[in-house]
N, C-alpha and C positions, 0 to 999 in steps of 0.2 A: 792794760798796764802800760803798754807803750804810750798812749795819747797821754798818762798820767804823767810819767817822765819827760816826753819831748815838751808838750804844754809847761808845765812846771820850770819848765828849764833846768831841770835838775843837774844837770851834770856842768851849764854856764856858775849857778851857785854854790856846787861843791870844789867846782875847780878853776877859779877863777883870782884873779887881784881885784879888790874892790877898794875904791877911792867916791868919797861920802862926804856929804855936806847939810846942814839943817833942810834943805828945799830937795836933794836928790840923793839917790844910790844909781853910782854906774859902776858895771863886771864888766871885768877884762877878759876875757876868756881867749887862749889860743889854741889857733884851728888845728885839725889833726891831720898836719901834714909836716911833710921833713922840711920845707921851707916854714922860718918862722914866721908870722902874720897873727892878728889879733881882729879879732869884731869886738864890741861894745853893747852894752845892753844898757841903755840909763833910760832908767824911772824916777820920774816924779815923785816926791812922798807918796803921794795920795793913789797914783798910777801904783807905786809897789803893794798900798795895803790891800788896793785891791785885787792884784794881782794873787797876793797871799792867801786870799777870802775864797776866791776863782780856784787855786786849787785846793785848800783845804774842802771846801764842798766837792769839788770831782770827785777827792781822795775817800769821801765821808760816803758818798754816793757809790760809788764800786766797793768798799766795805757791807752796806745795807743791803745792795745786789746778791753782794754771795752768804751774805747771812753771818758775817765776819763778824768777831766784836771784839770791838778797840780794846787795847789795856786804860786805863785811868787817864793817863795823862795825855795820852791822843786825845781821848774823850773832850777833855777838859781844853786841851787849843783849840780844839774845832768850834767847840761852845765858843772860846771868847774870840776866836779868828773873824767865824761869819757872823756875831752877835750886831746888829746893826746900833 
């Protein structure tokens, strides 16, 4: 479950300012210190869908692991996430 979150970036796209353009998305995310400072995360279109793709198979794959099963609508992103 950790590799699923820290890969994912989950906590840069829950907690971040995001500033977007037709060719890219870049997160802002800042760091977890008392001093403020920011890192950056900018993906390409085509780098984010894949990125997207990359975790929804991790996330599909440790579900099938534990013998987990999705509700509907997980179901149904993962089908059109990884669908090539």
């Amino acid at each position: 479950m950790t590799r699923i979150t820290r890969e994912s970036l989950r906590n840069v796209f829950t907690h971040s300012f995001i500033a977007s353009d037709e060719h890219s998305v870049t997160f802002i995310h800042r760091k977890n210190q008392t001093i403020y400072s920011a890192d950056t995360y900018k993906f390409e279109a085509d780098d984010f869908c894949t990125h997207v793709k990359e975790f929804v198979k991790l996330a599909h794959d440790f579900e099938v692991a534990l013998c987990i099963s999705s509700n509907k609508e997980v179901g149904e992103f993962a089908s059109f996430a990884i669908a090539e």
